[in-house]
N, C-alpha and C positions, 0 to 999 in steps of 0.2 A: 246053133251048131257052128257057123263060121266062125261066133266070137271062143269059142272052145279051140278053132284048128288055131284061128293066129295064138291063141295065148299058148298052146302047145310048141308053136312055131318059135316063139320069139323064145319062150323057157330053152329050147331046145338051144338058139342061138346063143342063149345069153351062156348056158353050161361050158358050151364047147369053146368059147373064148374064154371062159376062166380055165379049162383045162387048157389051152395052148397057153397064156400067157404063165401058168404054171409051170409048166415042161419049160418053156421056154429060161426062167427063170431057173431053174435047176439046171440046166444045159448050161446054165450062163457062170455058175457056181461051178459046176464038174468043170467044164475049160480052165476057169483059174487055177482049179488045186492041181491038174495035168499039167500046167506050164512048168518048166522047170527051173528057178532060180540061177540068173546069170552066174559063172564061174570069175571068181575075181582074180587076176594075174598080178602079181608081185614080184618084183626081180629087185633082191638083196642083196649089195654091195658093200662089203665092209673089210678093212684090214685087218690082219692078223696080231690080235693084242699081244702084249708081252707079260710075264707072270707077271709081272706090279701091275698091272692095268688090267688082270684078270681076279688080283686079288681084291683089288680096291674097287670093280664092279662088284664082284659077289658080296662085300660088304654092307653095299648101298642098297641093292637089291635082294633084302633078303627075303622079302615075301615069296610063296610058292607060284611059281610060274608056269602054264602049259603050254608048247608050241604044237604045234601038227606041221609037218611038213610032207608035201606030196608033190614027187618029180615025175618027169619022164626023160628017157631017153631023145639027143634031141637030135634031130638027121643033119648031115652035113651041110646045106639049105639054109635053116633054120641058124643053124652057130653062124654061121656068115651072116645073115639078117644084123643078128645079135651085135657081130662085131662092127657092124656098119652104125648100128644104133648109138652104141656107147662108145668110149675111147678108150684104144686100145688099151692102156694098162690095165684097167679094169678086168676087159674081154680076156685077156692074158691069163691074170690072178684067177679070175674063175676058171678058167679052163686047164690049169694048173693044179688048180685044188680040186677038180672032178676027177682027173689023172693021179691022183694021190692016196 
């Protein structure tokens, strides 16, 4: 009769640690797919081509190309950051061409 309660006992033990290390493992997989993939920032700087430098890209480059571009508006804060970052002609030109 005792060797009946422990071999109950320990069955019983040994279940419930496979069920916690399972949950646990599924827990551990849902958190991953929850996390959300860092946002990557890019700040693109370039001169204003001229028609022969726009012709002579589109030539080079004829393959089919996709860009995505996603802005926001940026607060007065933020464009001051901006302009402290980079020099100023640069900070200019963009800010020139967002006004445009």
């Amino acid at each position: 009769m005792k060797t009946n309660v422990r071999r109950q006992v320990t069955m019983l033990l040994a279940v419930g640690a496979v069920v916690l290390s399972g949950a646990a493992v599924f827990q551990a997989k849902v958190s991953e797919r929850a996390s959300a993939p860092a946002i990557q920032k890019v700040v693109i700087a370039a001169k204003r081509m001229t028609a022969t430098e726009k012709l002579v890209f589109d030539l080079q480059n004829s393959a089919m190309q996709t860009v995505v571009i996603r802005a926001k508006r940026l607060t007065a804060a933020e464009k001051q950051a901006i302009d402290q970052m980079t020099t100023p002609s640069i900070a200019t030109n963009a800010r020139a061409a967002t006004k445009a």
